[in-house]
N, C-alpha and C positions, 0 to 999 in steps of 0.2 A: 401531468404537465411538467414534472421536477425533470425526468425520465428526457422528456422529449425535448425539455432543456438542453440536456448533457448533450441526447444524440445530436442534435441537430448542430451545438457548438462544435462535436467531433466529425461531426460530416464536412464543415465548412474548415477548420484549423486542421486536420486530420494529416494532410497532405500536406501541412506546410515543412516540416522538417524530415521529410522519408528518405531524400537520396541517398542518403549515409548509410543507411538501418540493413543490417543484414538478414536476408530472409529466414524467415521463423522468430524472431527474435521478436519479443515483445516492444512494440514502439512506445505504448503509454497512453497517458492521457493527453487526448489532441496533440498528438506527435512528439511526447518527449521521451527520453531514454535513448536516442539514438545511437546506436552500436553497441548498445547492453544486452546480454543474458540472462534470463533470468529461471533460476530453477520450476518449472511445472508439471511437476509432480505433484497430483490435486488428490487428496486424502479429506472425501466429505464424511468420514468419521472419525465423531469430536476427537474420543480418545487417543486414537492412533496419530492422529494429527497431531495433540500436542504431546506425543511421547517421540515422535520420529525424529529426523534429523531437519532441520532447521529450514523454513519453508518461505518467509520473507528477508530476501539477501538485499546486502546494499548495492548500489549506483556507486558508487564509490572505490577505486582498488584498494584506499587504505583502511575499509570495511567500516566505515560511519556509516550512521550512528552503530550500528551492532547487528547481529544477528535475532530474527524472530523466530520462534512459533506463532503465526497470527490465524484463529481455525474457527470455524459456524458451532452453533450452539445446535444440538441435537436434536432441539425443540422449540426452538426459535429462533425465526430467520433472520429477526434485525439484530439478533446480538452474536460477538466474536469475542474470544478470547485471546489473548495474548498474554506471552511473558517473553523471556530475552535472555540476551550476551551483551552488555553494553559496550563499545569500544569507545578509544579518546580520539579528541579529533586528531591529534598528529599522526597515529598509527595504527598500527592492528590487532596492539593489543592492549588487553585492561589495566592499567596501573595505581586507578585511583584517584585521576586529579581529572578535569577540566572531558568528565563524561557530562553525557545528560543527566538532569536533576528531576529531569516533566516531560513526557513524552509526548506527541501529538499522532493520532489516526486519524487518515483520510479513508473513506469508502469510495470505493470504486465499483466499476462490472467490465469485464475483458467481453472485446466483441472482435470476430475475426472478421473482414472484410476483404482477406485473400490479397493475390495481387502484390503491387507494390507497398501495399499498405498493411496488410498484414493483421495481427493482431496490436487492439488499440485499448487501453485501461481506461475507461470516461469515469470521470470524477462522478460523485453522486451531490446532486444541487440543494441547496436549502429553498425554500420559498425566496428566498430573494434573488437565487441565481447563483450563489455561493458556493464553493465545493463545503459539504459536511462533513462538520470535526469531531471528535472526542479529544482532551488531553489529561494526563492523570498524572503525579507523581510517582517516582520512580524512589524506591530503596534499595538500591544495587548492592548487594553484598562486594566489602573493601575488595576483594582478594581475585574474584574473579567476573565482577561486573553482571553476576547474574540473579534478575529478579523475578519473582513470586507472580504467577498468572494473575490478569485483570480482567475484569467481566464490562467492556461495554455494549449499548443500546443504541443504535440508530433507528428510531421509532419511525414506521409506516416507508419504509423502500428496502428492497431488496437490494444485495450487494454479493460479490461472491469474491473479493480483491481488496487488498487498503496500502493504502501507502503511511510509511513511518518515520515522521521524522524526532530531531531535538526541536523541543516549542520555541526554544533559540530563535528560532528561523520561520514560526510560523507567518508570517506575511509575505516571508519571499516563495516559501513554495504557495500561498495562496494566490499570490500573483501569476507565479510559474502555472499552475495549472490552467487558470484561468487565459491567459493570452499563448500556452503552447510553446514558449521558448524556451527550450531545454539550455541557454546558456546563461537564464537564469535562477536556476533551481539550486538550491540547496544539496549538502549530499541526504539519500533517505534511502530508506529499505522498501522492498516491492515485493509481494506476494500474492499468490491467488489457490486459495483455499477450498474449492466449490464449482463444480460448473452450475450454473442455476436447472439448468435444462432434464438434470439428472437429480437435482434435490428433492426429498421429496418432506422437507419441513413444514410443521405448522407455524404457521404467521400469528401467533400469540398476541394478541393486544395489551 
């Protein structure tokens, strides 16, 4: 029912912000991201995933929040690891002051629907209709903004994408995904780790 929540909000918002979006180019969740690229090059194993080169980039050109590794757990499906490159929000690069302190993960699933629509990132729903979060503190080493993998669980849905933002800001991207206007989002990071169709993980309870 969560599932068909997402779809069916992304069938009807999907198309509200596509004219812009260049083709191939990930549109997002209910249409947002429009005119972003985003690196997919999907690596569904763990290790190589989080040793390669950096797989959730930001929306942002002055590369807020940072740079992720965000990758599937080998042996279960609802959990993902992540660690980072934190940037500050005025630039590109780490200095130490006015980073994120809490990060927040949204799950998603990329679904291509061709066309002018393209591929679209659906948020993944809480029983209430919500996009589902994790958020976790962040120890960013001073010097170069970058922090120690974290193990979260999104219990009972599949996901194979997450969006990442500063907790800063969690209500406006919870906003943003929920009504699909990409000119109210936050900056955040976008990845997709997995195609589901090819995984072949056990769903561990």
């Amino acid at each position: 029912m969560k599932t068909l929540y997402a779809v069916v909000t992304a069938l009807v918002l999907g198309t509200v912000n596509t004219a812009c979006m260049e083709t191939g180019a990930l549109q997002g969740v209910v249409g947002l991201q429009s005119g972003s690229n985003y690196s997919m090059t999907i690596q569904d194993d763990q290790e190589t995933c989080m040793s390669g080169e950096w797989n959730a980039t930001p929306s942002s050109s002055l590369g807020y929040p940072g740079e992720f590794h965000v990758c599937g757990d080998d042996t279960d499906a609802y959990k993902l690891h992540i660690d980072g490159e934190l940037k500050i929000k005025a630039g590109g690069s780490y200095i130490g002051y006015e980073v994120a302190s809490r990060v927040c993960v949204f799950p998603s699933q990329v679904y291509d629907y061709g066309g002018a629509t393209g591929k679209v990132a659906i948020f993944k729903a809480d029983e209430a209709g919500f996009p589902m979060y994790s958020c976790f503190e962040v120890n960013a080493d001073e010097d170069t903004g970058e922090f120690n993998s974290v193990s979260l669980r999104f219990n009972l849905t599949t996901f194979d994408s997450a969006f990442i933002i500063d907790s800063r800001y969690f209500n406006q991207m919870r906003s943003c995904l929920l009504s699909g206007n990409d000119s109210s989002c936050p900056d955040y990071a976008f990845g997709q780790f997995r195609t589901l169709d090819s995984s072949d993980l056990t769903q561990d309870q």
